[in-house]
HTML snippet that shows the backbone in 3Dmol.js (N, CA, C, O; Angstrom):
<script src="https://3Dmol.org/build/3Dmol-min.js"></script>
<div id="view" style="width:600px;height:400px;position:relative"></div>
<script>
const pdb = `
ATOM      1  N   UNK A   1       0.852  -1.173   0.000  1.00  0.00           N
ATOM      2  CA  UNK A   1       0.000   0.000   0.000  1.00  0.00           C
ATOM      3  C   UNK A   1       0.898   1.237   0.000  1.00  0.00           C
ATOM      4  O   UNK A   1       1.894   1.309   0.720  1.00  0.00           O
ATOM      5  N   UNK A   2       0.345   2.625  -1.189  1.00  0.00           N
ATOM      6  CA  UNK A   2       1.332   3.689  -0.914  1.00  0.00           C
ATOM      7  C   UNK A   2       1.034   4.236   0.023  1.00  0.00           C
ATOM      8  O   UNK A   2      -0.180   4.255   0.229  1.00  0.00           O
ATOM      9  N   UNK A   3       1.917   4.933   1.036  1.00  0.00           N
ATOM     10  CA  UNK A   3       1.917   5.356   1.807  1.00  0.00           C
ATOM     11  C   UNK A   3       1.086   6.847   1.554  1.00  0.00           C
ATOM     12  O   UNK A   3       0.873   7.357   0.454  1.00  0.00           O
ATOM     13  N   UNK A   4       0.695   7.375   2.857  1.00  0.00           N
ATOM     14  CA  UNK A   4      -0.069   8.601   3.298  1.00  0.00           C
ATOM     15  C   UNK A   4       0.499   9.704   2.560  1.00  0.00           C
ATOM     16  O   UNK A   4      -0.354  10.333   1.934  1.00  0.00           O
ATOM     17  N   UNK A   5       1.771  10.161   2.437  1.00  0.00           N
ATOM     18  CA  UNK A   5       2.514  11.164   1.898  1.00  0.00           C
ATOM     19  C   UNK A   5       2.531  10.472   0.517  1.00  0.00           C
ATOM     20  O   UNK A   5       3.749  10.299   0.497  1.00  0.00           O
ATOM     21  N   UNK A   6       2.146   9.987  -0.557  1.00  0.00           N
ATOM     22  CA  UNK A   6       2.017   9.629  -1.928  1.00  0.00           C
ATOM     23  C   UNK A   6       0.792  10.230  -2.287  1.00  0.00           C
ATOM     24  O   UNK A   6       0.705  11.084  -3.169  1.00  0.00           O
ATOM     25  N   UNK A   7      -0.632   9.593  -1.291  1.00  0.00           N
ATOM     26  CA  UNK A   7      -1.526  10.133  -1.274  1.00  0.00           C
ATOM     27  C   UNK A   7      -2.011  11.639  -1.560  1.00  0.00           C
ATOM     28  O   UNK A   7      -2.528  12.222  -2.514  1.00  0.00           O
ATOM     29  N   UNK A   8      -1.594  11.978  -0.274  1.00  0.00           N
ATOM     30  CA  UNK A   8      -0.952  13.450  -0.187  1.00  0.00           C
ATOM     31  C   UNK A   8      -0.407  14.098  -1.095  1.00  0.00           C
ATOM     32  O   UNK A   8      -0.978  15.127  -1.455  1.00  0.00           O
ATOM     33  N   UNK A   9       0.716  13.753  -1.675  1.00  0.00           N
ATOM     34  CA  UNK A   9       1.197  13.997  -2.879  1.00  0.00           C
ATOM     35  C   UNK A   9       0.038  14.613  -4.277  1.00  0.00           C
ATOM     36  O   UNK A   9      -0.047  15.713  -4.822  1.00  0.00           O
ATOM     37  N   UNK A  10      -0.925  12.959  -4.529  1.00  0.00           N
ATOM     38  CA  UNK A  10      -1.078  12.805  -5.453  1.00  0.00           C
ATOM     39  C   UNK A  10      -2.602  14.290  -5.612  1.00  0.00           C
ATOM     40  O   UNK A  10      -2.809  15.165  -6.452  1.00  0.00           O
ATOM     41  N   UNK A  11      -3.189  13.954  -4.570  1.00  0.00           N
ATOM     42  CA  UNK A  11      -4.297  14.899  -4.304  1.00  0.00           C
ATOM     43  C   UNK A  11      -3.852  16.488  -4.528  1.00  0.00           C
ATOM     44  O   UNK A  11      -4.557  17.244  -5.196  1.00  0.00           O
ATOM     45  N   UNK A  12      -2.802  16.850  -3.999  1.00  0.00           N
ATOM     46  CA  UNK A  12      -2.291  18.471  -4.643  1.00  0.00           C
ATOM     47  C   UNK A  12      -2.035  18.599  -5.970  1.00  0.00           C
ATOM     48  O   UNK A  12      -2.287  19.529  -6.735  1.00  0.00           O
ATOM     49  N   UNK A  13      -1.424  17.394  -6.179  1.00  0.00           N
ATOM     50  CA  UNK A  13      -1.197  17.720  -7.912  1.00  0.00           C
ATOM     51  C   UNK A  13      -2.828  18.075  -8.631  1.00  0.00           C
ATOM     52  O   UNK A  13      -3.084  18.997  -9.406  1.00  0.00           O
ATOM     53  N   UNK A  14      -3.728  17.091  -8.125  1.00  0.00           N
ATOM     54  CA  UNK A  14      -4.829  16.977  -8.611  1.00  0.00           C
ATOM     55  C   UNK A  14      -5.570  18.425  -8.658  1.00  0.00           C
ATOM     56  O   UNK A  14      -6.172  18.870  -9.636  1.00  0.00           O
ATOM     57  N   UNK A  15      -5.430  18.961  -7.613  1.00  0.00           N
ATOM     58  CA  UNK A  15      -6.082  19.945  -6.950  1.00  0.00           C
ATOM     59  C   UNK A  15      -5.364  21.265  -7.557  1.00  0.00           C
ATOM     60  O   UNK A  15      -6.017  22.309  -7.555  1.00  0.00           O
ATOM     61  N   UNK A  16      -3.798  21.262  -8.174  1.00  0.00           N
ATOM     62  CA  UNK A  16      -3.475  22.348  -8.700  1.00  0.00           C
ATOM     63  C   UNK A  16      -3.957  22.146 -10.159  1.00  0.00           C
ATOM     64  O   UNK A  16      -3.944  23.024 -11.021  1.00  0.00           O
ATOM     65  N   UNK A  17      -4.346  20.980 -10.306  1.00  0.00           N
ATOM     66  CA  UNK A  17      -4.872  21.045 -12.227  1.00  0.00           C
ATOM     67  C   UNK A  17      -5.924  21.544 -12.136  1.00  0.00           C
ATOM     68  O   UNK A  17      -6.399  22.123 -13.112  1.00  0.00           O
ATOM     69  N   UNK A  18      -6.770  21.452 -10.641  1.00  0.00           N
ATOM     70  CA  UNK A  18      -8.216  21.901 -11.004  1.00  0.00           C
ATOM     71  C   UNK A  18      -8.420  23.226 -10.935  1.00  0.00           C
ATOM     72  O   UNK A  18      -9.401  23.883 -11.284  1.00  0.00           O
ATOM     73  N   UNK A  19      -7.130  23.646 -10.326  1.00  0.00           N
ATOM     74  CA  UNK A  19      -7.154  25.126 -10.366  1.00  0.00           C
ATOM     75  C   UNK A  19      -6.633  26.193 -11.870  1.00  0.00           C
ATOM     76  O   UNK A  19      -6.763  27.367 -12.217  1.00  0.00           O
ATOM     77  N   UNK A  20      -5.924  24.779 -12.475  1.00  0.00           N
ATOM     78  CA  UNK A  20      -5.453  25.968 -13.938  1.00  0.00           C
ATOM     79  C   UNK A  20      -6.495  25.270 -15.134  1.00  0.00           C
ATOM     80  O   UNK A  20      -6.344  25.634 -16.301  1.00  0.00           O
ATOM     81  N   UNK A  21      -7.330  24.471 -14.863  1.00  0.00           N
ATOM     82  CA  UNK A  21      -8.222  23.924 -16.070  1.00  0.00           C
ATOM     83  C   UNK A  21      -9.332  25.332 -16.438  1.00  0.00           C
ATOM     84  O   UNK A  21      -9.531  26.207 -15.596  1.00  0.00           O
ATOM     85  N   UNK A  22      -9.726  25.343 -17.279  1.00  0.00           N
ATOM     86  CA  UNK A  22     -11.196  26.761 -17.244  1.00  0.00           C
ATOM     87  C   UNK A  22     -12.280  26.037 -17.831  1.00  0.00           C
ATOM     88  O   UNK A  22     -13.254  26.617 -18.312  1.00  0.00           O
ATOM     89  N   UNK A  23     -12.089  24.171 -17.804  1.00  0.00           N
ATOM     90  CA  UNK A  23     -13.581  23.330 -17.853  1.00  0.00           C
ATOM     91  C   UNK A  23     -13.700  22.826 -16.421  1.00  0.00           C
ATOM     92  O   UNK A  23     -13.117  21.956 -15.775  1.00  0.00           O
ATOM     93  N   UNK A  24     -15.062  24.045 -16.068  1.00  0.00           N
ATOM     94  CA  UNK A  24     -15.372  23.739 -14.709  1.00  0.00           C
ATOM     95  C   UNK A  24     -16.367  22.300 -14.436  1.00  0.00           C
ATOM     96  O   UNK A  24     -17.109  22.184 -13.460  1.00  0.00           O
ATOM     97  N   UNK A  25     -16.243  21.531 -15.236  1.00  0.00           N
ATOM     98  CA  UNK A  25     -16.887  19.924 -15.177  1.00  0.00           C
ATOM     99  C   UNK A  25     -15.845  19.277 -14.670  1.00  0.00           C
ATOM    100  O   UNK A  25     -15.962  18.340 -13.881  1.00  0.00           O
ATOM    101  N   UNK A  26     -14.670  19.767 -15.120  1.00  0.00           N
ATOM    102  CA  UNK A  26     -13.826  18.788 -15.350  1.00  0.00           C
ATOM    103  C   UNK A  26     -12.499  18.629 -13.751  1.00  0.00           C
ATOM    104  O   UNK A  26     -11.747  17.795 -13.245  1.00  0.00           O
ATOM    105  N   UNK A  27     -13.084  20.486 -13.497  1.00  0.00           N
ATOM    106  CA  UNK A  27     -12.180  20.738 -12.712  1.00  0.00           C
ATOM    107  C   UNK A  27     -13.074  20.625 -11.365  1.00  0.00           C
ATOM    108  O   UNK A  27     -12.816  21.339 -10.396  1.00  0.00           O
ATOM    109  N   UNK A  28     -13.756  20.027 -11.358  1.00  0.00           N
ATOM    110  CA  UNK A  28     -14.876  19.885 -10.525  1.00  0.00           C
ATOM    111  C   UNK A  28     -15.086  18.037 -10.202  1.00  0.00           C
ATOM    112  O   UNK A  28     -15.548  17.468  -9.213  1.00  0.00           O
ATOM    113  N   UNK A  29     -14.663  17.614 -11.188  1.00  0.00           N
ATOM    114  CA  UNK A  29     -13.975  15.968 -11.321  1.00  0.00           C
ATOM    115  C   UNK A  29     -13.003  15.838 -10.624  1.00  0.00           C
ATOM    116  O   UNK A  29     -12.959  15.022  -9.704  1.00  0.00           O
ATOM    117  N   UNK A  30     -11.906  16.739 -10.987  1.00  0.00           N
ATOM    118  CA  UNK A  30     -10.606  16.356 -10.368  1.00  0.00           C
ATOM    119  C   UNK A  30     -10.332  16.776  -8.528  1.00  0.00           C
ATOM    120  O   UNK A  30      -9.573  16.292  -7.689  1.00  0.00           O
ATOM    121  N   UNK A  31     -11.069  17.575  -8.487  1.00  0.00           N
ATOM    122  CA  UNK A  31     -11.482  17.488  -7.042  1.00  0.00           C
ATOM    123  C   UNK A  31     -11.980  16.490  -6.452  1.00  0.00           C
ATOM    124  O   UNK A  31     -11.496  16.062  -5.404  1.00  0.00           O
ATOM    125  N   UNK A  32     -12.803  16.075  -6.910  1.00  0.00           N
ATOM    126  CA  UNK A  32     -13.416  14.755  -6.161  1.00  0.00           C
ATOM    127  C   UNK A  32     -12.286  13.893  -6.224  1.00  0.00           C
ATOM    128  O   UNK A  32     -11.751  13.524  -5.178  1.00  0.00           O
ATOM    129  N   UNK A  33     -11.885  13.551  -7.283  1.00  0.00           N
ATOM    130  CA  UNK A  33     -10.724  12.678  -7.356  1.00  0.00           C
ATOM    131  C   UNK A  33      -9.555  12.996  -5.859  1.00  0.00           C
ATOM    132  O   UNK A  33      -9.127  12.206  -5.018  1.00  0.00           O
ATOM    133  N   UNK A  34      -9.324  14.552  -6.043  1.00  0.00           N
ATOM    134  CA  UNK A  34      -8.342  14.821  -4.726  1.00  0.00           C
ATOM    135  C   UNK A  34      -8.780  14.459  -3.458  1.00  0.00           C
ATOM    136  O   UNK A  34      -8.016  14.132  -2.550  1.00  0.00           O
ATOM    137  N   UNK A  35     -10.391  14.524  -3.344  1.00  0.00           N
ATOM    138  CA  UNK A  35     -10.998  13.844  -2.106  1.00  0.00           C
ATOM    139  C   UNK A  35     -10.609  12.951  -1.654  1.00  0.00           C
ATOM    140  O   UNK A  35     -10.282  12.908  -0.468  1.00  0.00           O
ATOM    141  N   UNK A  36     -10.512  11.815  -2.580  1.00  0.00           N
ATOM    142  CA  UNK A  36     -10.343  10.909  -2.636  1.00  0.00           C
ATOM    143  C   UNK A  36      -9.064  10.213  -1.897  1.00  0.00           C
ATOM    144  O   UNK A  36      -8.825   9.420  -0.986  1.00  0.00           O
ATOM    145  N   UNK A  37      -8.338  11.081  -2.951  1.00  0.00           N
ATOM    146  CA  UNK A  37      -6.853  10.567  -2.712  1.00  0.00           C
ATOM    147  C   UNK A  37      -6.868  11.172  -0.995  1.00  0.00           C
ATOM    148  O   UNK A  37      -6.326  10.885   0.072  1.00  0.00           O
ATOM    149  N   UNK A  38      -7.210  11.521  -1.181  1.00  0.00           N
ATOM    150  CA  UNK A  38      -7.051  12.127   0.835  1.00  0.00           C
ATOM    151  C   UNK A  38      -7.577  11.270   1.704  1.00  0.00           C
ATOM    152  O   UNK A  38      -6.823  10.927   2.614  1.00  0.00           O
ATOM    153  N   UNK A  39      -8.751  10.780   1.689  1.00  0.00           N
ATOM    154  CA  UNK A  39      -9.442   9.562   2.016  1.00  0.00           C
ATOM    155  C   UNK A  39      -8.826   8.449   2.135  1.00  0.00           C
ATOM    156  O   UNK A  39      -9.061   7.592   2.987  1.00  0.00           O
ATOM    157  N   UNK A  40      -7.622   8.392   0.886  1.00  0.00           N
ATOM    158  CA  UNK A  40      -6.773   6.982   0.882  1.00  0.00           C
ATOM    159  C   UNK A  40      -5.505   7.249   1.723  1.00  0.00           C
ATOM    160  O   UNK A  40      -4.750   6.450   2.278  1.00  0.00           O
ATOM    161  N   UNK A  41      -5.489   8.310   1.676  1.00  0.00           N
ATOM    162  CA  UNK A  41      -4.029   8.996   2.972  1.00  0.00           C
ATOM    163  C   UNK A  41      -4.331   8.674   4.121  1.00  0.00           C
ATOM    164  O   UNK A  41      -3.562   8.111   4.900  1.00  0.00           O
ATOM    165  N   UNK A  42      -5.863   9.098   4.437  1.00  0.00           N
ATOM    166  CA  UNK A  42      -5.586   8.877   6.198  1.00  0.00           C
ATOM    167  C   UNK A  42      -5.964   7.264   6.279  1.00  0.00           C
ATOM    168  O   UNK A  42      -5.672   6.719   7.344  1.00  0.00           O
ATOM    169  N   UNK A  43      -6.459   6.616   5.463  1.00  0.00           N
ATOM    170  CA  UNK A  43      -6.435   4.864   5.574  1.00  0.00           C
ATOM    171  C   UNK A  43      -5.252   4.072   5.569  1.00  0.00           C
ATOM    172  O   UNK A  43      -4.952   3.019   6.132  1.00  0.00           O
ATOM    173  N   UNK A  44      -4.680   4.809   4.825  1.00  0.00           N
ATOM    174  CA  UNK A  44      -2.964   4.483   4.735  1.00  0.00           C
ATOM    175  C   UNK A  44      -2.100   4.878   6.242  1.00  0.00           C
ATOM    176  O   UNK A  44      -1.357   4.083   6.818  1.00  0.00           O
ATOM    177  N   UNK A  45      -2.358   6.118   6.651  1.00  0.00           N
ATOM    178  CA  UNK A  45      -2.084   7.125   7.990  1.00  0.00           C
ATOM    179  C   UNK A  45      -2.401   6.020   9.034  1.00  0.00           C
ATOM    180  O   UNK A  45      -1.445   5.604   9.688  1.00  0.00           O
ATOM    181  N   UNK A  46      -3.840   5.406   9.308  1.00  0.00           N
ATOM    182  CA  UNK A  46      -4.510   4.748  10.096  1.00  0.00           C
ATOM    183  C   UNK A  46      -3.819   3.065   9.872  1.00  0.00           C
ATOM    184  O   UNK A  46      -3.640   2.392  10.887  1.00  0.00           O
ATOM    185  N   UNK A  47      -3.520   2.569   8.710  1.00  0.00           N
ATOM    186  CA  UNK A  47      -3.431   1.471   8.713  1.00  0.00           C
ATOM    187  C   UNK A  47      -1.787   1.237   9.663  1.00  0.00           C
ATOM    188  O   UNK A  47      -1.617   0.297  10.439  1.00  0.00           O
ATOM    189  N   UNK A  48      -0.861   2.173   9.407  1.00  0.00           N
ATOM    190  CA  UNK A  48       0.274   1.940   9.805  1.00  0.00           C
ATOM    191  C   UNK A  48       0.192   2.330  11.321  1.00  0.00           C
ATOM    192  O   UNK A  48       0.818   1.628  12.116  1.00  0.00           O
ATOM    193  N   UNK A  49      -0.481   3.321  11.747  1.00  0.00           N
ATOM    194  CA  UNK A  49      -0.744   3.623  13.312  1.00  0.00           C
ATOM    195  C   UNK A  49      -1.344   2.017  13.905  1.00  0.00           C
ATOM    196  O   UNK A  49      -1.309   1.356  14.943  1.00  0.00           O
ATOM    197  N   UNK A  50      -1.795   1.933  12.756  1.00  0.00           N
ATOM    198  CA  UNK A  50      -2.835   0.203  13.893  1.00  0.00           C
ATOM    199  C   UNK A  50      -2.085  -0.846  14.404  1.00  0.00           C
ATOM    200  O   UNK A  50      -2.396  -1.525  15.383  1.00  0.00           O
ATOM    201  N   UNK A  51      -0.817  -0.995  13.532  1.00  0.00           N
ATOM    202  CA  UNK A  51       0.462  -1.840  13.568  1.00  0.00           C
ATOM    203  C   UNK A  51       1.279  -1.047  14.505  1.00  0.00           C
ATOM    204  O   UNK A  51       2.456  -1.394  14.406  1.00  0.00           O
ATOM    205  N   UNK A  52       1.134  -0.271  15.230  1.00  0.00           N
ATOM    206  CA  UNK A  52       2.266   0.555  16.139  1.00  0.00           C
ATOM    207  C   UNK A  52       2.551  -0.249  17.485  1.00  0.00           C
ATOM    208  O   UNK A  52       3.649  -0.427  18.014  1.00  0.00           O
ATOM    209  N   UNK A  53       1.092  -0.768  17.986  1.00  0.00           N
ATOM    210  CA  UNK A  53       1.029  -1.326  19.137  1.00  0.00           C
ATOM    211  C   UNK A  53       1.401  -2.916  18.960  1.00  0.00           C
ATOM    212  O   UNK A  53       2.056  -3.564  19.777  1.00  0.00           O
ATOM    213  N   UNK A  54       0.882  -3.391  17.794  1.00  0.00           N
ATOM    214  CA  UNK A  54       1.702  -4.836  17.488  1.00  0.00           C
ATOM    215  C   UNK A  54       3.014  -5.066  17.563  1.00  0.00           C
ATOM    216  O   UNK A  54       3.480  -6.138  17.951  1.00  0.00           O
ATOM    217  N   UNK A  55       3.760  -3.986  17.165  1.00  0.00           N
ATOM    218  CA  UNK A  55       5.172  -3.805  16.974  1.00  0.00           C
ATOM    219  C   UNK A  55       4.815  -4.069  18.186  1.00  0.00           C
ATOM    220  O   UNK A  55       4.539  -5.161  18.682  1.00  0.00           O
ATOM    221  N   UNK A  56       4.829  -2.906  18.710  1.00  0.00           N
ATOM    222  CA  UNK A  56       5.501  -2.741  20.371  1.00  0.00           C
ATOM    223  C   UNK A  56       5.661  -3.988  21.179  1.00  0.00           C
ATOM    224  O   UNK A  56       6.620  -4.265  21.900  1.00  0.00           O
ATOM    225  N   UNK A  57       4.284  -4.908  20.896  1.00  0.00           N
ATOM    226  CA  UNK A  57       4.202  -5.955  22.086  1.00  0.00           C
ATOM    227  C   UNK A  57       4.925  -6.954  21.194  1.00  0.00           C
ATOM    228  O   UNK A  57       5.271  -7.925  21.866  1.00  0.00           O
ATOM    229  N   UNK A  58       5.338  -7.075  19.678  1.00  0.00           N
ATOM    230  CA  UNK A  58       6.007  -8.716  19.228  1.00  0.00           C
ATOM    231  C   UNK A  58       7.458  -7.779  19.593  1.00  0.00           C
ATOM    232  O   UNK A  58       8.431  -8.495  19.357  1.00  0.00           O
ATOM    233  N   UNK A  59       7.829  -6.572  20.032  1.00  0.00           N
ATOM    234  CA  UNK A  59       9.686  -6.250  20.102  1.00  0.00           C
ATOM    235  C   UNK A  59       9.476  -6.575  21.829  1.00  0.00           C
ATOM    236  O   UNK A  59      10.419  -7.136  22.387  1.00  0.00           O
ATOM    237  N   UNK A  60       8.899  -6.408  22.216  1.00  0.00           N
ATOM    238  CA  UNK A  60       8.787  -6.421  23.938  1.00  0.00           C
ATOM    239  C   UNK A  60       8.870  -8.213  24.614  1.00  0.00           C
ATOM    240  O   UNK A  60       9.219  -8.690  25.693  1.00  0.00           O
ATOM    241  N   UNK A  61       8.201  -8.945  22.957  1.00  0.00           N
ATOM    242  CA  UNK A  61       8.364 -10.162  23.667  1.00  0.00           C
ATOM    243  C   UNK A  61       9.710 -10.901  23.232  1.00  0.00           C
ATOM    244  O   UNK A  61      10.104 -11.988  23.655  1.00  0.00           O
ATOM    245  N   UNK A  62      10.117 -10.357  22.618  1.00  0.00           N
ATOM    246  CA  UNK A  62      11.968 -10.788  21.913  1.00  0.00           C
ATOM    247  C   UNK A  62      12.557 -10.173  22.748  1.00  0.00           C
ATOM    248  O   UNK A  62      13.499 -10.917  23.024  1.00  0.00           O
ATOM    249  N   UNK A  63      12.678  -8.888  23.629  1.00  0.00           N
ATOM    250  CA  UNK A  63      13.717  -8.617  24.420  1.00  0.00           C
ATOM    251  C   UNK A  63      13.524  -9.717  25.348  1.00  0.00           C
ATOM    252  O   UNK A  63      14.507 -10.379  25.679  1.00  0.00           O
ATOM    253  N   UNK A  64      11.713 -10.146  26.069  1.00  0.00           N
ATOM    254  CA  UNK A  64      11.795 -11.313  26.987  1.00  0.00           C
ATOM    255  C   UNK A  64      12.824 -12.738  26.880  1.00  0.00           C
ATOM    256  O   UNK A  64      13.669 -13.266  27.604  1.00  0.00           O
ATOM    257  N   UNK A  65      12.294 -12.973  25.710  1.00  0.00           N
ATOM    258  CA  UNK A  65      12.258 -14.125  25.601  1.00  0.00           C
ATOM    259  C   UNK A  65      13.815 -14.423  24.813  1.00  0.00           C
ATOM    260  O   UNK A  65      13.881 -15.313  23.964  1.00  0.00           O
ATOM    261  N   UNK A  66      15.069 -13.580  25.186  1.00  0.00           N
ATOM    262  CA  UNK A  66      16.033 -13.260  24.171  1.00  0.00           C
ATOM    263  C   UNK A  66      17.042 -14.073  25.456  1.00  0.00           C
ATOM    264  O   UNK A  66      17.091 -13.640  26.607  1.00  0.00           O
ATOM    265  N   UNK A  67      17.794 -15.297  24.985  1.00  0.00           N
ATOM    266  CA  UNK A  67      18.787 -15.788  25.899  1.00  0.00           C
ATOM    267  C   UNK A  67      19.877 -15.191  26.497  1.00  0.00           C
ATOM    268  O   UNK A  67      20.537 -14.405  25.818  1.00  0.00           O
ATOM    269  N   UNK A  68      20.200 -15.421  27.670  1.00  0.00           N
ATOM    270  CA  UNK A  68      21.080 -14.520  28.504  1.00  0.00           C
ATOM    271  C   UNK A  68      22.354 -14.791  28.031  1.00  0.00           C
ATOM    272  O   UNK A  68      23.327 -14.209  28.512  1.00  0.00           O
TER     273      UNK A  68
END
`;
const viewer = $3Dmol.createViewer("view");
viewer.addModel(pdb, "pdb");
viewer.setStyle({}, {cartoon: {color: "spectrum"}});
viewer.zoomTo();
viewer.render();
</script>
């Protein structure tokens, strides 16, 4: 999955075409589209935060369980 900042990325680009297009259908499309891509940022944002606490507890059980 691309990450949040690709997302991010991709949605400004989107969002500066909709600002130099003068077909307001079109530039009115590509917004939604930037919605979008923003929508897929913070799922991306959220998916890697959800794995933060997994980390934590599978590194916490290797320092345990790590031979003296």
């Amino acid at each position: 999955m691309p990450s949040a900042q690709y997302y991010k990325k991709q949605a400004k680009i989107l969002l500066t075409w909709a600002k130099t297009t003068n077909d307001k259908a079109y530039a009115n499309r590509l917004r939604v589209r930037a919605a979008m891509e923003l929508e897929q940022a913070e799922k991306a944002r959220a998916a890697v935060s959800d794995l933060d606490p997994l980390i934590a507890e599978f590194n916490d059980q290797q320092l345990r369980t790590r031979p003296r």
